[in-house]
DRENPANU-841957 format. One record per residue (C-alpha): x negated, y negated, z; residue in one letter; residue number from 1. Coordinates in Angstrom, 3 decimals, m for minus. Each point is the difference from the previous one (the first is absolute). Example, Ala and Ser with C-alpha at 12.3 -4.5 7.8 and 13.67 -1.06 7.14 Angstrom:
DRENPANU-841957
       px       py       pz r   k
  m12.300    4.500    7.800 a   1
   m1.370   m3.440   m0.660 s   2
end
This chain:
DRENPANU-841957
       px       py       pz r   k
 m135.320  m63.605   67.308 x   1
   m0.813   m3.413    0.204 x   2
   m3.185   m1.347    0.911 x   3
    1.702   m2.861    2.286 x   4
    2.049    2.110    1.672 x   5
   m2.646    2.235    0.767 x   6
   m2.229   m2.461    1.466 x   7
    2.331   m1.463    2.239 x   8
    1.163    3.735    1.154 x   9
   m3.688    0.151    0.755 x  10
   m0.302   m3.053    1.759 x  11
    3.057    0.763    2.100 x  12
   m2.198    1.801    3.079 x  13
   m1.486   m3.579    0.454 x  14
    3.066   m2.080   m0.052 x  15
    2.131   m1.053    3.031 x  16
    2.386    2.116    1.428 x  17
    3.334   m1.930   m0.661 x  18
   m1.597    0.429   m3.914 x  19
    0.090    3.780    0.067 x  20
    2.739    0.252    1.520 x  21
    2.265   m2.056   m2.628 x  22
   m1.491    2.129   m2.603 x  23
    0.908    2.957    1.747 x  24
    3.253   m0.338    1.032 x  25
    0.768    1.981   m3.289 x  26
   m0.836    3.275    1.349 x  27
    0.399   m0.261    3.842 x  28
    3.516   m0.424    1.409 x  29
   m1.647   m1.867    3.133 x  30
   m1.310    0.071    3.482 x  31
    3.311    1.349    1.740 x  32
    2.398    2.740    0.106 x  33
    2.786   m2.403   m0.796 x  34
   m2.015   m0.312   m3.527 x  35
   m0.257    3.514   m1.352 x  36
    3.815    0.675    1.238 x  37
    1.030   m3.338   m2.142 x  38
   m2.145    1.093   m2.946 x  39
    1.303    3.829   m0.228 x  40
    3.663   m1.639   m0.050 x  41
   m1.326   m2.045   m2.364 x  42
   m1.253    3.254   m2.334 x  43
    3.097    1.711    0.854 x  44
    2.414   m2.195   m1.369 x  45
   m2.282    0.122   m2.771 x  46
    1.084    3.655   m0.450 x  47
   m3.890    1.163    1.733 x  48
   m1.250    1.520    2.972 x  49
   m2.602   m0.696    2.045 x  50
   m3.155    1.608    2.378 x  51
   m1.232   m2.395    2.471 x  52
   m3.275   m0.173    1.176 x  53
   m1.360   m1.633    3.005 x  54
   m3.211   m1.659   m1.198 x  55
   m3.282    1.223    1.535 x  56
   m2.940    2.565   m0.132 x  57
   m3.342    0.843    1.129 x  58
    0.659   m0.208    3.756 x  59
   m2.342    0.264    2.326 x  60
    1.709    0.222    3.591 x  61
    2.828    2.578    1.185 x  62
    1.773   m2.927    1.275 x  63
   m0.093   m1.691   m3.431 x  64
    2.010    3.659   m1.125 x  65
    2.735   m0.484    2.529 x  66
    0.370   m3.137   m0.659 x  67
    0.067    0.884   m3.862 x  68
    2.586    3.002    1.307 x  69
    2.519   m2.094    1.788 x  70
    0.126   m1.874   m2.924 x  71
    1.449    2.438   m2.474 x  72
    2.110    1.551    2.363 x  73
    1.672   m3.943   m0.215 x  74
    0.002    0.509   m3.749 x  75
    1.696    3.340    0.186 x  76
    2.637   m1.683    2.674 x  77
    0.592   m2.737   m2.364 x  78
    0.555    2.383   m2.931 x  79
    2.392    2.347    2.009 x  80
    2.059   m3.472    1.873 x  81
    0.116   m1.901   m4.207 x  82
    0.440    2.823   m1.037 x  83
   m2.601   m0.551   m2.970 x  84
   m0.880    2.088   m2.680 x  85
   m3.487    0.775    0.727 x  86
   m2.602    1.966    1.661 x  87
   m3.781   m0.862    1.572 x  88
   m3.303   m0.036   m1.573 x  89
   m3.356    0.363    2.239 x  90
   m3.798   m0.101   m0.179 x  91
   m1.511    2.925    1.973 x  92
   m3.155   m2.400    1.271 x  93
    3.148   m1.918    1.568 x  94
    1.031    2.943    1.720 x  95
   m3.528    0.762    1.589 x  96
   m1.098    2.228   m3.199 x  97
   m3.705   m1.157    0.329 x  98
    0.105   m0.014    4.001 x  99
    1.363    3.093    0.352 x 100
    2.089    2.449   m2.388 x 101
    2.026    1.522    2.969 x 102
    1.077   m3.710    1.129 x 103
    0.938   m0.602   m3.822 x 104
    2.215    3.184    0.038 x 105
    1.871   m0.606    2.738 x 106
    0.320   m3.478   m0.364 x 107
    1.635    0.828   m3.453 x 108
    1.431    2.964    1.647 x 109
    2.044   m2.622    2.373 x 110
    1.665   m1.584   m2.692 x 111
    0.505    2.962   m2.531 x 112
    2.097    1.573    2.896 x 113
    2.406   m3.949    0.458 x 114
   m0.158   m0.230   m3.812 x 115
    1.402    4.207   m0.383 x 116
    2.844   m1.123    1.635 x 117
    0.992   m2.514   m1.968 x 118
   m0.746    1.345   m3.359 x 119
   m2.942   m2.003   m0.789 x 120
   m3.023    0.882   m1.484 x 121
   m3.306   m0.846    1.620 x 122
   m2.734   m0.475   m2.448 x 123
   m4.124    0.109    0.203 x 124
   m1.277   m2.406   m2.095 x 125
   m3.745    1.095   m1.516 x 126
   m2.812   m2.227    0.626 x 127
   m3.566    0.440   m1.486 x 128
   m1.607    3.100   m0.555 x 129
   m1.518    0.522    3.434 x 130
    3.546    0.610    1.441 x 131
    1.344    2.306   m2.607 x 132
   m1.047    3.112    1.920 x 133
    0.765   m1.234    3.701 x 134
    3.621   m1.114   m1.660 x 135
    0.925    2.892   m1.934 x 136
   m1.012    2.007    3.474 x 137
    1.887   m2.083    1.727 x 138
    3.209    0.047   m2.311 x 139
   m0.317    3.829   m0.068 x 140
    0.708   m0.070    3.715 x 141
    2.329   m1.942    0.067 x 142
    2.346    1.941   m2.582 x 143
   m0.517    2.949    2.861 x 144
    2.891   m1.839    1.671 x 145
    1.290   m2.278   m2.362 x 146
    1.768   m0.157   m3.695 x 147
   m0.115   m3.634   m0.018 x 148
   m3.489   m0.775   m0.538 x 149
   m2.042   m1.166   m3.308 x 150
   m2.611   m0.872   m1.246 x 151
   m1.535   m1.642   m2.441 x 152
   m2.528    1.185   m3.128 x 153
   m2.091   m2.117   m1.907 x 154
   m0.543    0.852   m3.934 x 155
   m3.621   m1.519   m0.360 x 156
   m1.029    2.063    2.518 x 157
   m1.971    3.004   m1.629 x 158
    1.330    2.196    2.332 x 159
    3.660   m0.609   m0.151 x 160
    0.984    2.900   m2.084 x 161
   m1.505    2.375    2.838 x 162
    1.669   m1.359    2.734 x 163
    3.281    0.053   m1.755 x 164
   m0.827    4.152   m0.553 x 165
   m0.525    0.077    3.613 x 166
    2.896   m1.679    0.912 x 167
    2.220    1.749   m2.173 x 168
    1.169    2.667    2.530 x 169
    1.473   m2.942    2.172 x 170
    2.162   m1.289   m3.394 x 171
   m1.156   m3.176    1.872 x 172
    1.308   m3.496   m0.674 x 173
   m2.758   m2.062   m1.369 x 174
   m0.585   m3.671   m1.721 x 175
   m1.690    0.210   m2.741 x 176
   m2.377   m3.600   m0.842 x 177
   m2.639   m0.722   m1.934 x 178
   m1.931   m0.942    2.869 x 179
   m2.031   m3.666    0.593 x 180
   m2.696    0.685    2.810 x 181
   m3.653   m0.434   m1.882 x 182
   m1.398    3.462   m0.170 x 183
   m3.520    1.020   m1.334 x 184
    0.233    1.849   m3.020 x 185
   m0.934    3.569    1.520 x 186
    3.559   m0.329    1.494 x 187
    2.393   m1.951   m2.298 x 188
    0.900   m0.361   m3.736 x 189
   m1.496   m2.856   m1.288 x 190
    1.775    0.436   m3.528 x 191
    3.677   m1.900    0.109 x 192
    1.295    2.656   m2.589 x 193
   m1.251    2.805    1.712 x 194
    1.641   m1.415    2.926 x 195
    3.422   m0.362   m1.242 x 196
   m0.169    3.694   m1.343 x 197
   m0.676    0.961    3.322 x 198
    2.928   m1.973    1.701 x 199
    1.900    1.803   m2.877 x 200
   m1.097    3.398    0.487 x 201
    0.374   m0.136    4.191 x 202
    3.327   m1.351   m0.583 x 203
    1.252    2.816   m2.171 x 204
   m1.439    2.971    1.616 x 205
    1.228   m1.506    3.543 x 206
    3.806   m0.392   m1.511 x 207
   m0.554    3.361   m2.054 x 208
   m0.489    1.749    3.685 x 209
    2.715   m1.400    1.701 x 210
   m1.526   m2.931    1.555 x 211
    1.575   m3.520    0.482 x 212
   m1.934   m2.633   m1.208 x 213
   m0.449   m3.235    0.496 x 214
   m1.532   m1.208   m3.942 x 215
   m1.523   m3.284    1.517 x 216
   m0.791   m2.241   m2.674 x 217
   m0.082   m3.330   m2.115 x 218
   m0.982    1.350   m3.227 x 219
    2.568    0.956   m2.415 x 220
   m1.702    2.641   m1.910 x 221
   m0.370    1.864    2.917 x 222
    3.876   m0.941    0.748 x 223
    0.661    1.446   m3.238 x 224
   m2.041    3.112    0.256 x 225
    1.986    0.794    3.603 x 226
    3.593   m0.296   m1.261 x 227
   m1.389    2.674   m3.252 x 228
   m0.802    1.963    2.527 x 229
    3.057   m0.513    2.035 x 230
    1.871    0.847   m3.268 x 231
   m1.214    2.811   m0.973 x 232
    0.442    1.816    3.577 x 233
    3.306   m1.469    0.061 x 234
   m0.142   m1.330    3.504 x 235
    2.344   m2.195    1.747 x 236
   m0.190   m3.496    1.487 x 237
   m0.705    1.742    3.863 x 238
   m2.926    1.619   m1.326 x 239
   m2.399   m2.713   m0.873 x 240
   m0.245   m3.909    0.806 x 241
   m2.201   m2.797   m1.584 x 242
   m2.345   m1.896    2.533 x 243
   m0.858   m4.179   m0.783 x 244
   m2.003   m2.455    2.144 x 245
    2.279   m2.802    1.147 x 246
   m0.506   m2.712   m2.134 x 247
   m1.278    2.074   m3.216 x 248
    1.358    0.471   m3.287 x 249
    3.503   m0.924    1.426 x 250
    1.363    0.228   m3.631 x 251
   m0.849    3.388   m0.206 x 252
    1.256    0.688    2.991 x 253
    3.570   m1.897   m0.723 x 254
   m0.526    2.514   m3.291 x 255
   m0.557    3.446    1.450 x 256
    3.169   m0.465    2.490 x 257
    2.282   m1.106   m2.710 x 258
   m0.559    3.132   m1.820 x 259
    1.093    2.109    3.492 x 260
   m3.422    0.979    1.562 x 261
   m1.111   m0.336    3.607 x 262
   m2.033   m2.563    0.671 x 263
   m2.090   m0.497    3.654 x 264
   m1.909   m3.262    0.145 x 265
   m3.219   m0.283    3.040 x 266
    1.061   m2.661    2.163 x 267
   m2.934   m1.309    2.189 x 268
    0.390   m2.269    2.724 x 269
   m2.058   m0.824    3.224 x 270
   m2.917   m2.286    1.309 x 271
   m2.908    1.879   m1.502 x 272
    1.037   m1.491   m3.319 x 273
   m3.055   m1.391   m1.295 x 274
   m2.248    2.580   m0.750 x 275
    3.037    1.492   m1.776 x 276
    1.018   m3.021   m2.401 x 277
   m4.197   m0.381   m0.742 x 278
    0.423    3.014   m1.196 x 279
    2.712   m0.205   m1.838 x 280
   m0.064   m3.613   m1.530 x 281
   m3.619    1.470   m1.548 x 282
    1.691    3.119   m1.206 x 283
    2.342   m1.925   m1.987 x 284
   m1.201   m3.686   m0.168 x 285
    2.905   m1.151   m2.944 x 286
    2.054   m0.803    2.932 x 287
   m2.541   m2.971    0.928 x 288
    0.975   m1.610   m3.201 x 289
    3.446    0.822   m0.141 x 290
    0.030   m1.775    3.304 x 291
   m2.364   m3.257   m1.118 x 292
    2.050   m0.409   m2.772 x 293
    3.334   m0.265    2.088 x 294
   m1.783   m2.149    2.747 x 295
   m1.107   m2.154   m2.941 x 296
    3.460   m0.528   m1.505 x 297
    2.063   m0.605    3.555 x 298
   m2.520   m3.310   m0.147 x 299
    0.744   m0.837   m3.507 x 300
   m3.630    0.440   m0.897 x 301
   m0.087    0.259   m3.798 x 302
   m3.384    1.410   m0.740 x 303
    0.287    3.649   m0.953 x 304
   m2.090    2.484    2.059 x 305
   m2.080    2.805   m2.170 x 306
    3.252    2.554   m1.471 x 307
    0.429    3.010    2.232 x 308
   m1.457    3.017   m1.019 x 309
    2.766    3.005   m1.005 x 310
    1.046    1.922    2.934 x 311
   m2.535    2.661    1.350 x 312
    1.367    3.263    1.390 x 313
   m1.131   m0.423    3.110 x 314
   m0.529    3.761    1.546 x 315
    1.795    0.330    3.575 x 316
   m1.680    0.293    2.968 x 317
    0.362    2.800    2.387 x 318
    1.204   m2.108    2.315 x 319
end
């Protein structure tokens, strides 16, 4: 990684607004409905699919909920009226989680029951590890009434492989990440190698017992390690799907649909985008140079800016 890059990503919390924002209009489709629905055409001539997520968390007022609620119920109107190939992605502390877990579930519970009707899959992103419980609780509910629910598992998480045994009687449909929130050690790998074998190993015993998966990820040896799986239980193109961050290793993206696999690619849009683009932008801070570099050669400035480091794999959020 380079150190300029890095530097500025760090800087980024302290720059203007209007800054951020034309850094991050990489990985967020925009402020308005109108956005997402012109990005997931966008992906879908581009043979992909598409969740959409309505960008928020951490709540602290019922009202903020409904409004949060009304929202996505737009989203899933959109998707049913374009007719787009896509489904929804939500934080739980959006949906009341941390106010109340009864609000969360029915809130959820609201648009699972729209979303059923339609075919569309309603998925709970995971946040950071004081949620885990209070989500999987609440996603157990939920799949009481409904088939098309997820969730979402990160690999870093030491306790992963237990939740998936716990899960297992549901077959349930779950994204499988690396995971990005900072966690102390007690509770996440630390390791990047033991890591990957864990994304690896959740991902095969999850598609060994019948689950569908969403393998959400930017690093090609764990790309590779999913379609060896996928091979050797000879499954078909309905059973899995590859996940990407909008805006991420789009060449590997372009690559895994050319050779016939589902791909689903988080599109986040909404007001509450700056938290989210901090976030990201310091997650994977080649795209400030990549950026510099083009602003710098639309003026005809001729001095070089330091080389951009080679690509990180940057792990997906569970958003």
């Amino acid at each position: 990684m380079s150190l300029f890059n890095r530097i500025v990503a760090r800087l980024l919390p302290l720059a203007p607004r209007a800054m951020v924002r034309y850094f991050s209009r990489h990985y967020i489709a925009g402020e308005q409905l109108s956005d997402a629905v012109r990005v997931v055409r966008e992906l879908m001539d581009q043979g992909a699919c598409a969740t959409i997520d309505v960008l928020g968390e951490e709540v602290t007022t019922v009202a903020q909920t409904r409004a949060a609620v009304s929202t996505y119920h737009e989203v899933l109107e959109a998707i049913r009226r374009d007719r787009l190939d896509a489904n929804i992605s939500l934080k739980p502390t959006h949906m009341g989680l941390k106010i109340d877990p009864d609000l969360c579930h029915d809130n959820i519970a609201s648009l699972a029951e729209v979303a059923a009707e339609m075919g569309c899959l309603v998925r709970l992103d995971m946040e950071d590890h004081s949620c885990t419980d209070a989500t999987l609780q609440v996603y157990r509910r939920l799949r009481e009434r409904f088939d098309n629910v997820g969730t979402v598992l990160q690999a870093y998480q030491r306790r992963t492989i237990a939740d998936i045994n716990g899960l297992m009687d549901l077959k349930p449909s779950l994204r499988i990440c690396k995971g990005i929130y900072v966690e102390p050690r007690a509770v996440a790998y630390k390791d990047p190698e033991i890591v990957r074998q864990s994304f690896s190993y959740a991902v095969e015993k999850l598609l060994s017992g019948g689950s569908h998966v969403g393998i959400a990820t930017h690093d090609e040896r764990l790309v590779f390690d999913a379609l060896r799986t996928v091979d050797r239980l000879g499954l078909g193109r309905g059973d899995y799907e590859f996940q990407m961050l909008l805006g991420v290793e789009e060449e590997l993206r372009r690559t895994i649909i050319a050779q016939g696999h589902r791909l689903r690619v988080y599109v986040p849009f909404g007001r509450e985008w700056l938290a989210y683009s901090i976030r990201r932008l310091k997650e994977n801070p080649a795209i400030v140079g990549h950026v510099l570099r083009q602003m710098w050669r639309r003026r005809g400035v001729r001095t070089p800016l330091p080389a951009p480091a080679p690509k990180r794999k940057l792990p997906p959020s569970t958003t």
